[in-house]
BAZAKOL-54102 format. One record per residue: x, z, y of N, C-alpha, C, O, CB in turn; residue in three letters. Coordinates in steps of 0.1 Angstrom, whole numbers, plus 5000, padded with zeros to 4 digits. Glycine has a CB too. Layout:
BEGIN
XZYXZYXZYXZYXZYALA/...
END
This chain:
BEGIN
663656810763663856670758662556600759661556680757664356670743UNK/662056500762661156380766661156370751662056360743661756230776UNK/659356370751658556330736659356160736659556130724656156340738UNK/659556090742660155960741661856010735661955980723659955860758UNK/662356040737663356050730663856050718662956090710663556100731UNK/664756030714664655970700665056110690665756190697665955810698UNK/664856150680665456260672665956210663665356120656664856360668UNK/667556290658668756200649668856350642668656460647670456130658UNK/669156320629670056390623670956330611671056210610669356490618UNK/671356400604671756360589671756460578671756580580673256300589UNK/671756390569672356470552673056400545672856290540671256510541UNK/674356490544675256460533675156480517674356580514676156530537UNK/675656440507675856510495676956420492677356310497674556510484UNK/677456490481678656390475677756370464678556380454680456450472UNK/676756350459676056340450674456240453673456250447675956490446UNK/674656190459673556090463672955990454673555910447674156030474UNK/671856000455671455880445670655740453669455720456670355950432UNK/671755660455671755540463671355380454672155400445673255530469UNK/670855280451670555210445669955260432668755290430671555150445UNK/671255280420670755310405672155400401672755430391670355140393UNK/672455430412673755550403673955630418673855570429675955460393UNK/674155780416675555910422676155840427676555730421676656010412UNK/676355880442677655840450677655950461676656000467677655670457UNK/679356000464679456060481678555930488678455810485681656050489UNK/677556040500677255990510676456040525675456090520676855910504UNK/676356040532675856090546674656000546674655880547676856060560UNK/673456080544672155960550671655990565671456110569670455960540UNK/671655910571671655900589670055880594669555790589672555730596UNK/669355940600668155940605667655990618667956090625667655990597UNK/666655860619666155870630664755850635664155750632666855800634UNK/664055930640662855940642662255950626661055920623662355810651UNK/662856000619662055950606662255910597661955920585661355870607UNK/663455830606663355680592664655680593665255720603662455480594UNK/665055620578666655600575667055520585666355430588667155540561UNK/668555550591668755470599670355400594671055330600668555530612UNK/670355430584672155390580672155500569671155580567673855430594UNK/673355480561673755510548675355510551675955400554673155410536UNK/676155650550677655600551678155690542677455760534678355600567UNK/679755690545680555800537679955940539679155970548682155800542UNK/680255990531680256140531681156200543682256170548680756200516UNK/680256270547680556350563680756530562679856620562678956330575UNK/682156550560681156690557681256800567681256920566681756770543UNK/681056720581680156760591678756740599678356760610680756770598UNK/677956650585676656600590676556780592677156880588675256490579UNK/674856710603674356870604673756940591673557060591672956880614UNK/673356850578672956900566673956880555674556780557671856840563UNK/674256940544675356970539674756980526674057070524676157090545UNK/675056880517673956910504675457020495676456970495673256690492UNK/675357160489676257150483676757130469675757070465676457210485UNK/677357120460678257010452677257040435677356970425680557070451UNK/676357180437676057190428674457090425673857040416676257330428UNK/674157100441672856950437673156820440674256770444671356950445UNK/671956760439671756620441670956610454670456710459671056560428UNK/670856500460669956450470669556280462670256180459670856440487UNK/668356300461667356230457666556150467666356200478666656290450UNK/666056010463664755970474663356040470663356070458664355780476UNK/662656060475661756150477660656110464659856040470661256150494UNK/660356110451659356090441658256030448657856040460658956220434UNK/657755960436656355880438655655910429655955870418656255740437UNK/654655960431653555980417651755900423650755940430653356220414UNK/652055790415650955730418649355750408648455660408651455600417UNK/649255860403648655890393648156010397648756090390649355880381UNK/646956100407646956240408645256250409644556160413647956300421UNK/644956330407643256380408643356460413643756570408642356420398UNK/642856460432643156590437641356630439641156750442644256600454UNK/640156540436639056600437638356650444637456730442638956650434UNK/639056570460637856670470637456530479638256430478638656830483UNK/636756530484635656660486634856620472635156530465634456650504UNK/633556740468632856740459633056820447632056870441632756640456UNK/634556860441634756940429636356980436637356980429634656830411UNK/636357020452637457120455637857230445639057240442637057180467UNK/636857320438637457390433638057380421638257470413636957470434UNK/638357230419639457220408640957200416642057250415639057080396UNK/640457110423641857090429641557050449640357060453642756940419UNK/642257020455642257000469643256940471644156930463642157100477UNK/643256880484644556800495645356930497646456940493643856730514UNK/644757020503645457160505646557200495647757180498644457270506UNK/645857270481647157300471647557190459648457190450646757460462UNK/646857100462647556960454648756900461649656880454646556830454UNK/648756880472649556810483651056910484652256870487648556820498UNK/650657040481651657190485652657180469653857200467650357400487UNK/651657150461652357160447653356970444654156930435650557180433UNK/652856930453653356840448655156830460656256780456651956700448UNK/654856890470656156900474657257000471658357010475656156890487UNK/656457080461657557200456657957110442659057130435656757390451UNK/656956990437657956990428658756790429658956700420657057040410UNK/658956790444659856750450659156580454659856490458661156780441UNK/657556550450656556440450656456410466656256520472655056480441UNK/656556340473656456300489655856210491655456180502657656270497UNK/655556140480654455980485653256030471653756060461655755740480UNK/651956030473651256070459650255970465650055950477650756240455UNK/649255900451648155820452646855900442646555920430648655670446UNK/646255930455644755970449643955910443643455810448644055990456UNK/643655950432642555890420640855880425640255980429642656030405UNK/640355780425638955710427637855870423636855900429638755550415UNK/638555930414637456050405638256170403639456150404636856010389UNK/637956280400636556340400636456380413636756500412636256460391UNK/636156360423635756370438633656310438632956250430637156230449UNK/633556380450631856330446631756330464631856440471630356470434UNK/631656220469631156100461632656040455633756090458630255970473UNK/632455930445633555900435633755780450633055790460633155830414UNK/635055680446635855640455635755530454636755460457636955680454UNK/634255450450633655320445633455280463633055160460631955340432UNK/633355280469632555200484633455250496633855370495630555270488UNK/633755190506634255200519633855350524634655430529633755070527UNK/632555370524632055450531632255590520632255690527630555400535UNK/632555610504633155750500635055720501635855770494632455800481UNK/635355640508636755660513636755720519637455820518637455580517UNK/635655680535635955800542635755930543636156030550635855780548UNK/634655910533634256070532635856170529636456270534632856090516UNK/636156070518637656120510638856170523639456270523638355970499UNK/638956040534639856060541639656190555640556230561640055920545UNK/638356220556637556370566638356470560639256550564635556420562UNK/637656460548638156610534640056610538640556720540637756540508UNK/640656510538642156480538642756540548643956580546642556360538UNK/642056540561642456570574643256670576642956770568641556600582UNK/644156680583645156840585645356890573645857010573644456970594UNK/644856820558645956920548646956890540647456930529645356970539UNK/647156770549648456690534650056760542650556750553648556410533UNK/650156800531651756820528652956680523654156690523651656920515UNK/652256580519652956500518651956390519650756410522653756510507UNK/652656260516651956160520650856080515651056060503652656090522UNK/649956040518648855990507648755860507649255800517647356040509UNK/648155780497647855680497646255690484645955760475649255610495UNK/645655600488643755630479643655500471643655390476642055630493UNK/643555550455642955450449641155390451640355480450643255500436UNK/640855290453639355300447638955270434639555240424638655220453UNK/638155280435637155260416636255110417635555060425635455430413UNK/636655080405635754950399634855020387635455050377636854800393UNK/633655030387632455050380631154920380631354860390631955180385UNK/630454890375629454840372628654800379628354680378628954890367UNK/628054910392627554880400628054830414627254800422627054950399UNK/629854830417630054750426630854660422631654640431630454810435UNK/631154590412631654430409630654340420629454340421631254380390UNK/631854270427631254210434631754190449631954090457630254260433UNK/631954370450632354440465634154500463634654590470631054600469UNK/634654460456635854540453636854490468637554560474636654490435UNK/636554360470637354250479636854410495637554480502636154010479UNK/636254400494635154500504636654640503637554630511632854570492UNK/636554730493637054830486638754800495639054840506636754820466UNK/639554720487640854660490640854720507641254830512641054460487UNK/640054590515639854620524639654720535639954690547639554590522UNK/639054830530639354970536640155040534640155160538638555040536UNK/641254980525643055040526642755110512643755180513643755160541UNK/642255130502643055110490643955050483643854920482642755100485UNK/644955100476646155050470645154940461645054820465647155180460UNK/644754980452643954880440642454980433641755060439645354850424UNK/642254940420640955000418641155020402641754950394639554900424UNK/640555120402640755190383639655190380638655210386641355350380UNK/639755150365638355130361638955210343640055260341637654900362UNK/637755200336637455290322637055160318636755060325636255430320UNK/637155180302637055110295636155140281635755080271638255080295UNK/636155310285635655390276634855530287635455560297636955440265UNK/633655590283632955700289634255730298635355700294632455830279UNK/634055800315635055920319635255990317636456030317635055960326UNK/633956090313633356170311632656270329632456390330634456240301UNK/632556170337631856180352631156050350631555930349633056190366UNK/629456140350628156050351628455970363628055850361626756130351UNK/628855990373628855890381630055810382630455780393628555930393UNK/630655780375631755710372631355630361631255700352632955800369UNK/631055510357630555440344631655360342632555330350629255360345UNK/631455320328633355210323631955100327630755100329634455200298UNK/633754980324633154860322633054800305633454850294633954770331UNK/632354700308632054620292633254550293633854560304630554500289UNK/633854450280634554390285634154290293634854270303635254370278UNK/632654190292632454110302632554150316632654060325631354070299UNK/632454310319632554330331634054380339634354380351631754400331UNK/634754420324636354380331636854240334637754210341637454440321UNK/636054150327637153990331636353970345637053940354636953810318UNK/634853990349634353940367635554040371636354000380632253990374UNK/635854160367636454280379637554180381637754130392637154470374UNK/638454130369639754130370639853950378640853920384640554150352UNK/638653860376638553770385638353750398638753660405638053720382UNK/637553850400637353880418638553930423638953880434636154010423UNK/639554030416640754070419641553960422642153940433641254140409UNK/641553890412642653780411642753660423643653570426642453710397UNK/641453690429640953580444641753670450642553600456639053560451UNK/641953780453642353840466643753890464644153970472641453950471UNK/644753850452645753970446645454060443646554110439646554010452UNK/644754130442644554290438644454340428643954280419643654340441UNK/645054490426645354540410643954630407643054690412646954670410UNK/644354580395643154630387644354720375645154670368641854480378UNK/643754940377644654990368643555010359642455010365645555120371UNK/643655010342642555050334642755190326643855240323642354920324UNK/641555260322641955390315641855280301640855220298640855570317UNK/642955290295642755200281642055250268642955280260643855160275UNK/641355260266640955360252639055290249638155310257641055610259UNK/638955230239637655170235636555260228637055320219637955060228UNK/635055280230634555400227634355380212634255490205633355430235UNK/634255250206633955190194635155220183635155200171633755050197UNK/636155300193637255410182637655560181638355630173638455370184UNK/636755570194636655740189635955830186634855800189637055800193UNK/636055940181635555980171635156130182635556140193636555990155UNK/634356230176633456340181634556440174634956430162631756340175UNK/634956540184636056670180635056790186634156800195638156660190UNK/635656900175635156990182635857110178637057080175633756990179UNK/635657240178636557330173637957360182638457330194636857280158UNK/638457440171640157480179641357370176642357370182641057650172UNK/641057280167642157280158642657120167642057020168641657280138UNK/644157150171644057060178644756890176644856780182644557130188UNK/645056970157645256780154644056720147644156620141646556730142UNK/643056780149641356710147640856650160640056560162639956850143UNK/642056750173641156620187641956500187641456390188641156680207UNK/643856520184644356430185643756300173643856180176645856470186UNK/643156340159642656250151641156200155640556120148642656310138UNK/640756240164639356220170639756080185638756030191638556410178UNK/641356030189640855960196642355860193643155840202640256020211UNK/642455800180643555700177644355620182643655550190643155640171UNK/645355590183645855490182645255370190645355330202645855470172UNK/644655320177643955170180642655200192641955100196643155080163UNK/642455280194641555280204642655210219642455120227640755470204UNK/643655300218644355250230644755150228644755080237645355310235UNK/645255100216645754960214645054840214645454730216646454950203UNK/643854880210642454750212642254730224642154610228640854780208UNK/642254820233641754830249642854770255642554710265641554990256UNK/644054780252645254720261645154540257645254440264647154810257UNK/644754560242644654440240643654320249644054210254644354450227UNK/642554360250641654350258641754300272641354200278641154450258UNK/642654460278643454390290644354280291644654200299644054470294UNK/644554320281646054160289645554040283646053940288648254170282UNK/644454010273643953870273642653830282642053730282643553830258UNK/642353960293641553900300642253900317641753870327639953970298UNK/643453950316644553980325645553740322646153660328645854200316UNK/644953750309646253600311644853540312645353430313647753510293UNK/643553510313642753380315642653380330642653280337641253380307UNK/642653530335641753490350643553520358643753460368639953640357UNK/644153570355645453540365646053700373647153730377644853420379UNK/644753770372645353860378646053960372646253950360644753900384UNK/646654090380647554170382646754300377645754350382648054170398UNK/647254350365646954490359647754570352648554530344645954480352UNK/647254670355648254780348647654920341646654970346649154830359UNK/648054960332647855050322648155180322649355210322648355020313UNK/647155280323647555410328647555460320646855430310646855470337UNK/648655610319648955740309648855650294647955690287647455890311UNK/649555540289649755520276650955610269652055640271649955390274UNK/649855630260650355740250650855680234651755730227649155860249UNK/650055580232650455540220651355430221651155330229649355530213UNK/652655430209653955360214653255210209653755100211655555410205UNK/652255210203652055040194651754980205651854860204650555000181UNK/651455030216650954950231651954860230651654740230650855030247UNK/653254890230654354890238654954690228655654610233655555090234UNK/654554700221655054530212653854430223654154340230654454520189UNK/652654490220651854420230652154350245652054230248650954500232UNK/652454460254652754470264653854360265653654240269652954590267UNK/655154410261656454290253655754150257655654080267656654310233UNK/655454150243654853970244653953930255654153810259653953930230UNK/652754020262652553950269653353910285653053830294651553990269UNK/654454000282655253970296655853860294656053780304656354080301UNK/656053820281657053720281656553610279657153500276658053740272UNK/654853620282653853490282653553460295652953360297652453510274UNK/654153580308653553560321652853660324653053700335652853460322UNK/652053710317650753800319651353900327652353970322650153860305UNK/650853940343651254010347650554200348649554260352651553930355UNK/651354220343650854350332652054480337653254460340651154300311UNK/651554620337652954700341651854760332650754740327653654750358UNK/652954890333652355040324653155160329654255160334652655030305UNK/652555250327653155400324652555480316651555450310653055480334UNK/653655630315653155720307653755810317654455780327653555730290UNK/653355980311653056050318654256140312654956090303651656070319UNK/654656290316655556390307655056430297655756450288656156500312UNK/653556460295653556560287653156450273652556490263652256700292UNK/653656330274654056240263655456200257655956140247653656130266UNK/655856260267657356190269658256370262659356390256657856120292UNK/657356480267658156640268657456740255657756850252657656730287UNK/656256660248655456790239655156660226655056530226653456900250UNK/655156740219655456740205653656800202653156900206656956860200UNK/653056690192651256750190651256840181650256910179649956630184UNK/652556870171652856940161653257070161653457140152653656890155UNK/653357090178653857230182653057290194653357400199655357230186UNK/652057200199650957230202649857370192649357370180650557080202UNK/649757460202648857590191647257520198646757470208649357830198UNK/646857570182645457560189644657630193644957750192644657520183UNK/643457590200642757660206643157700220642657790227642457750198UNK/644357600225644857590238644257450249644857350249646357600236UNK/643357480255642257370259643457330272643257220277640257460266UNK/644357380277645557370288646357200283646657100290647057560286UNK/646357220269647357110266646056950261646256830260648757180250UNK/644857040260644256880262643856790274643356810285643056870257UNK/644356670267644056520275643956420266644156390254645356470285UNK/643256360280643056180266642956080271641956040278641656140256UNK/644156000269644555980256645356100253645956150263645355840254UNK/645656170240646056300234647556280234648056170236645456340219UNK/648056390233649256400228649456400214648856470205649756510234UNK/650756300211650956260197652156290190652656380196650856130195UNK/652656250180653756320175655156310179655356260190653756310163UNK/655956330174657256290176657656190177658156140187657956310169UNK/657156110161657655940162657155910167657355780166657755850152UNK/656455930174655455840187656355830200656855740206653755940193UNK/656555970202657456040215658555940211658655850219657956250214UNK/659555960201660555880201660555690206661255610212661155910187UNK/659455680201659055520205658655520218659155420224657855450197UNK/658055590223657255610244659055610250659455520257656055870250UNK/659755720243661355660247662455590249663455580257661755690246UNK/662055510235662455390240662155290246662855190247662655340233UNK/661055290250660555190261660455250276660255190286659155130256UNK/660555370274661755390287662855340293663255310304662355470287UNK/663355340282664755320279665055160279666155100282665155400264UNK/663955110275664454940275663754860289663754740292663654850259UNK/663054980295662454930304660754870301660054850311663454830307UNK/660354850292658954850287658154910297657354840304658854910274UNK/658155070298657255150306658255160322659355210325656755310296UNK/657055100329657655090346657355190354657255170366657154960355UNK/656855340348656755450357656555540349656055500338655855450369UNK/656955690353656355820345655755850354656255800365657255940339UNK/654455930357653855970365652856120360653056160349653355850370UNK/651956180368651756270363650156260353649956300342651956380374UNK/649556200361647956190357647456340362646456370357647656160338UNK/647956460373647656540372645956560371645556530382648356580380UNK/645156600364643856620364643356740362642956770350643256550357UNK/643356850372643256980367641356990366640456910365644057090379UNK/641357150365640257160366640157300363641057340356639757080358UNK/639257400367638557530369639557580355639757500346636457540369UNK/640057720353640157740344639257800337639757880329640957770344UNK/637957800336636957830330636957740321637057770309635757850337UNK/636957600327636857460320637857460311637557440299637057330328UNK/639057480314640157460305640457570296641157530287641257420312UNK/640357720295640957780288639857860278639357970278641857860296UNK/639957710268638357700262638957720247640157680248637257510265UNK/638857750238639557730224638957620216639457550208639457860214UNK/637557600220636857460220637357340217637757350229636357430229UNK/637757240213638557160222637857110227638157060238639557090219UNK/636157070219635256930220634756990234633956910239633856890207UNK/635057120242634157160250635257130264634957080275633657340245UNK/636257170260637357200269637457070280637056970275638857220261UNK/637857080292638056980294639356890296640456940298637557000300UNK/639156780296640756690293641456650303641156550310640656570285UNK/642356700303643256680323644456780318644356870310642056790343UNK/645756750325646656800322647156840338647456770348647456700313UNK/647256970338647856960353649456950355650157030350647457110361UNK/649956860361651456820362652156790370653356760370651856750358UNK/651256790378652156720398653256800397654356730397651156760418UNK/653256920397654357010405655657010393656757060395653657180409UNK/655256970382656356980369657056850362657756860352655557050357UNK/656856760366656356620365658256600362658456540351655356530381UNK/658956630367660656560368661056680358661356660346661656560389UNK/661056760362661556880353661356910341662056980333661356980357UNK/659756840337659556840323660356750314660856770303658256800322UNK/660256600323661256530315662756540313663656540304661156430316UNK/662656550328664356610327664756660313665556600306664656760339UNK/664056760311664256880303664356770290665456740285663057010303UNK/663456720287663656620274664656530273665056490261662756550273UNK/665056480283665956360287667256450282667556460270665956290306UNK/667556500287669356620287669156660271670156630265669256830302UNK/668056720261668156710255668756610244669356620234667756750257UNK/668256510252668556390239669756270247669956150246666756280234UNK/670156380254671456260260671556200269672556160272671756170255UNK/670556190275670056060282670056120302669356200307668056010274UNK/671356060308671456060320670256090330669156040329672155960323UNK/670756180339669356220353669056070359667856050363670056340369UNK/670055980362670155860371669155710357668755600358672655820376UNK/669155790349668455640338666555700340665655620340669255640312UNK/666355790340665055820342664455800359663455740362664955960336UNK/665355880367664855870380664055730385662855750388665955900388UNK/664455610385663855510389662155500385661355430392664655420385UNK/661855560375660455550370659555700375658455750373660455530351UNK/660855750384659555850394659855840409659555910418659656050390UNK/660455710409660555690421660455540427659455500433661755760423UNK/661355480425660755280427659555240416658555180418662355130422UNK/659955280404658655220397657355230397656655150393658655230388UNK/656955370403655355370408655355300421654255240425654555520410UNK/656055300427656355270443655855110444654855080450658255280448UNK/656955020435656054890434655254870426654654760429656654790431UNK/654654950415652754910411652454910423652054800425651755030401UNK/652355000436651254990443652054940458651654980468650355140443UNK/652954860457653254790470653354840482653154790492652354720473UNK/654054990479654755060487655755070490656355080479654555130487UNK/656855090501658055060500658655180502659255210512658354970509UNK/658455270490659355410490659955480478660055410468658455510495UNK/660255560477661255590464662855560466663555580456660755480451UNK/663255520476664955480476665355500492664855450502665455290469UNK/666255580491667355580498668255490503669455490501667755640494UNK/667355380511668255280519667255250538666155270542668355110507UNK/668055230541667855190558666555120562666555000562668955090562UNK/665755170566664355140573663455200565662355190569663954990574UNK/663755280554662555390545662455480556663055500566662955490528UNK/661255540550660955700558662055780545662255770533658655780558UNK/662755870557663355940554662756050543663056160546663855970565UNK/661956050531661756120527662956130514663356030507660356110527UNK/663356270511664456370505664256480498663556580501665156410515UNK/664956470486664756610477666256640478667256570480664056600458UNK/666156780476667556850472667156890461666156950460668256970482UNK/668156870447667456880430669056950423670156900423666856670421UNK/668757090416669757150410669257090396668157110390669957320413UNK/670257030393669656930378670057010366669756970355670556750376UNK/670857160371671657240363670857350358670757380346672857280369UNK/670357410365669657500368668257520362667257450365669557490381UNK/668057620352666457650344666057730350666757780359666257690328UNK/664757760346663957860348662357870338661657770336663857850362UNK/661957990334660957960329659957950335659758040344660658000321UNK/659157870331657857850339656757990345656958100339656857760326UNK/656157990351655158130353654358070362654457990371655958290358UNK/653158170357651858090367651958110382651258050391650258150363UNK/653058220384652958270400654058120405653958090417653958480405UNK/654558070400655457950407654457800411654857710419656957890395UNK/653257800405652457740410651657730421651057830425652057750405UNK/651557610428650957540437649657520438648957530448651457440436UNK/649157470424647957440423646757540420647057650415648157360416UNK/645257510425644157580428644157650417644057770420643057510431UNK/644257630409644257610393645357680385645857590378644457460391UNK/645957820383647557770381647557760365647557860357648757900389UNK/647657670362647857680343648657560341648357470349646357670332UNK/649357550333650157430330650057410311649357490304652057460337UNK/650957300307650757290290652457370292652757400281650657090280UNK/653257400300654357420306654657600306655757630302654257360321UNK/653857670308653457830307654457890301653957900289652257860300UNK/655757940301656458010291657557950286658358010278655758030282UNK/657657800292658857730285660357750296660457850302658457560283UNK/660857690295662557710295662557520304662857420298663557740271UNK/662157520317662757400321663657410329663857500337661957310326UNK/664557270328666157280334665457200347664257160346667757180325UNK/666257170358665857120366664957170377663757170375665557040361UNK/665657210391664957300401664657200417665557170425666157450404UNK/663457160419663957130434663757250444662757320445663156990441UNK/665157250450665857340460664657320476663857400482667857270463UNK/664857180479663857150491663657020490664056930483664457190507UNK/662657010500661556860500661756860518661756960525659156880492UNK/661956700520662256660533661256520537661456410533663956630536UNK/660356580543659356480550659956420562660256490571657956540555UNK/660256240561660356150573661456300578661156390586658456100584UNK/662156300575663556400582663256560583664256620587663956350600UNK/662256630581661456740583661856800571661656750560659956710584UNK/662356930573662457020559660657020557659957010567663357210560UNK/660157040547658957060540658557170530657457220529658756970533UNK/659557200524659357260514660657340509661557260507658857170506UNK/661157480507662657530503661657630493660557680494663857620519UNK/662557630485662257740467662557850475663157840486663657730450UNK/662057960471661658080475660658090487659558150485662758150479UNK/660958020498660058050509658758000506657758060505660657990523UNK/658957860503657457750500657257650508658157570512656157810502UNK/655957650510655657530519655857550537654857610541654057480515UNK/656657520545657157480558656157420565656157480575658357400557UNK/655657360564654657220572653657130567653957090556655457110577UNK/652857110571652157000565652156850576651856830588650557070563UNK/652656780567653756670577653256560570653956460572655656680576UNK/652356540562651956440556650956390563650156450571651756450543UNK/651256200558650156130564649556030554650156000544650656050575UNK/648155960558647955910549648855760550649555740560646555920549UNK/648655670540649855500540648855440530648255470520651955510530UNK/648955330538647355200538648855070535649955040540645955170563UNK/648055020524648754860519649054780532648054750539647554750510UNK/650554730536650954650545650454730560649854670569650454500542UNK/650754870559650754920574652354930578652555010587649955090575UNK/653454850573654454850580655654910566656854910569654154930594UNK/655254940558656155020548655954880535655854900523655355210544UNK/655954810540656154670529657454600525657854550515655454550536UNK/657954660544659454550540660554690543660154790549659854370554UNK/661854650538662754720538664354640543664654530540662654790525UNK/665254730550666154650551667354750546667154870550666254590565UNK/668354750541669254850533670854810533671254740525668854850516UNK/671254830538672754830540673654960536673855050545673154790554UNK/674054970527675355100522676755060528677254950525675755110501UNK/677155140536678555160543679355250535679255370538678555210559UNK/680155210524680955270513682455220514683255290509680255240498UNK/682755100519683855040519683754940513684554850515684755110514UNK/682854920505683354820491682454690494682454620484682954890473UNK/681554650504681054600512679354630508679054720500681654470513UNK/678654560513676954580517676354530506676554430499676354480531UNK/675454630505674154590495673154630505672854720512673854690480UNK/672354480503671254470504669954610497669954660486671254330499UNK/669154640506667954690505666854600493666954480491667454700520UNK/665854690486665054610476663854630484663554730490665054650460UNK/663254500481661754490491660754560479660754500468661254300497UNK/659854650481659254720468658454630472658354690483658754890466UNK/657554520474656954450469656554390455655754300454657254400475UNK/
END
């Protein structure tokens, strides 16, 4: 066959998740890319059977893979591998802890060398807004970052510095000249407190509430003077969530997420002296958890994602907490964690999916997460039925420790399909490394979507 030739296949499921609900359907592909959506065939060459699902391929715009500079927490190599076993095909790399950090054109590319020949799935690169490049962000955008993350409070990476707030409103004004997103870590230092020891509702009392709720506040009244576009990473505390509310309905354009291990763990059943389950902002209680769910649920929070931030397990399996370090590793558990929570409390596979799949997709102005006509064909096969308990040998990552270790999660992905490419099958592993990197408006901006069901045509959604 002639490298010019075109390559076709299909996958069927009678279980497809097309728009926002399950339907029979055949997805048609070509070179790659969806090329049609029709009835169920049940002689495509791929045959989903009746006990899974076929999904569009996850978005996790939230990941710390750390190389080059602090590889041995994490890498492109087993970050990228972990993230297609647990069914993630589009992921956005975090500005830090990589060295050099992801502040200037020129440690992009250092970032994008390190990237070369090891992605398993597809990348896309945040940059960083710090202190010393306000000014140059317009610069940053420019060498194909999605947007730029900034602190608001210590990182805890000396070369990473927050901003003041005077220096979040220039960030968020220079942004606002060019469109560009500004994500913030929300949490103010002027509220939290020094932890130390095992005990791990002295760390969750060491970094409150109002620390996240002052800081969001912060954001969105310097998000409505200068005009621009920002959004709120890993919120954990539900009081955000009234804030957020009103300022949407003032204009302020504002998004948010939270992460699973807010949405899946309970701080009350958290043991201490387990440095695995710290992060921060912390994990909080129930009635917290129940409020982070309803604004799932009402639409309030516009993505779950992972924040994966691993790190050496020297670092983490500290009984310390004040010592330990704070990162939750989650790429590879990220759907299945909540899953698992969701089924408990009732709540349909098809009402969560959109917030691991279109809703990070449009924070960052990518056009992926759904299963319609002109996407890259990227595909999970997902047994939504199916548990298993966690064990460190099912891990992906450099790293293998999870807050996950020993539990009972429902929800298996079977295989991961890159641009039409199997990638990834449970048991065997990883297949290929088929990923590429995806730069703002390289052609994955617009979408065109037509479903051939009988009942006539729906239009495709432009993730813009």
């Amino acid at each position: 066959m002639s490298p010019d030739t075109p390559t076709s296949t299909s996958v069927a499921a009678r279980r497809t998740f097309v728009g926002d609900s399950f339907r029979p359907a055949t997805v048609r592909i070509t070179d790659g890319r969806i090329t049609g959506i029709g009835r169920f065939d049940p002689h495509a060459e791929v045959v989903v059977d009746d006990r899974h699902v076929l999904l569009p391929g996850l978005v996790d715009s939230h990941v710390h893979l750390n190389e080059p500079g602090r590889t041995s927490w994490e890498g492109f190599s087993t970050g990228t591998a972990a993230a297609a076993a647990g069914g993630v095909t589009t992921l956005v790399e975090m500005p830090l802890n990589s060295v050099p950090v992801t502040t200037t054109p020129a440690a992009l590319a250092a970032k994008r060398e390190a990237a070369a020949g090891q992605l398993a799935v597809d990348v896309a690169y945040w940059g960083g807004a710090v202190p010393e490049n306000l000014g140059s962000l317009a610069a940053l955008l420019d060498a194909g970052v999605v947007g730029v993350k900034c602190f608001l409070a210590p990182s805890g990476i000396d070369e990473f510095g927050h901003l003041s707030a005077d220096e979040l409103e220039r960030a968020l004004a220079e942004l606002a000249a060019v469109d560009g997103l500004l994500i913030a870590h929300a949490e103010l230092a002027e509220h939290l407190g020094e932890a130390a020891g095992p005990v791990f509702a002295d760390f969750v009392a060491s970094r409150p509430p109002a620390a996240e709720v002052e800081a969001v506040r912060l954001v969105i009244e310097a998000a409505r003077r200068t005009g621009a576009r920002a959004h709120i990473v890993h919120v954990s505390a539900a009081e955000t969530l009234a804030l957020v509310r009103s300022a949407r309905a003032e204009g302020v354009r504002i998004t948010i997420e939270t992460c699973p291990h807010y949405l899946a763990l309970d701080a009350a059943r958290v043991p201490d002296g387990e440095g695995r389950f710290k992060c921060c902002p912390p994990i909080r209680d129930a009635a917290n958890q129940d409020a982070l769910w309803e604004g799932v649920l009402d639409g309030t929070i516009d993505a779950i994602v992972s924040d994966h931030s691993p790190a050496t397990l020297d670092m983490k399996n500290v009984s310390d907490l004040g010592a330990a370090w704070g990162g939750i590793a989650g790429l590879q558990t990220g759907l299945a964690a909540v899953w698992t929570e969701a089924r408990r409390r009732g709540i349909a596979l098809e009402r969560i999916l959109p917030l691991f799949t279109t809703g990070p997709a449009r924070i960052v102005r990518l056009a992926r997460g759904e299963i319609v006509r002109g996407a890259p064909a990227h595909l999970v096969v997902f047994d939504p039925e199916a548990t298993r308990t966690l064990e460190a040998d099912d891990l992906a990552y450099r790293n293998r420790t999870s807050p996950w270790l020993g539990a009972e999660l429902a929800g298996v992905v079977e295989e991961t399909y890159l641009a039409g490419e199997r990638v990834y099958t449970r048991g065997a592993g990883l297949a290929a490394r088929a990923g590429r990197e995806v730069f703002p408006h390289d052609g994955d901006g617009e979408l065109e979507g037509v479903l051939e069901l009988g009942t006539g045509l729906m239009t495709g959604t432009d993730a813009r």
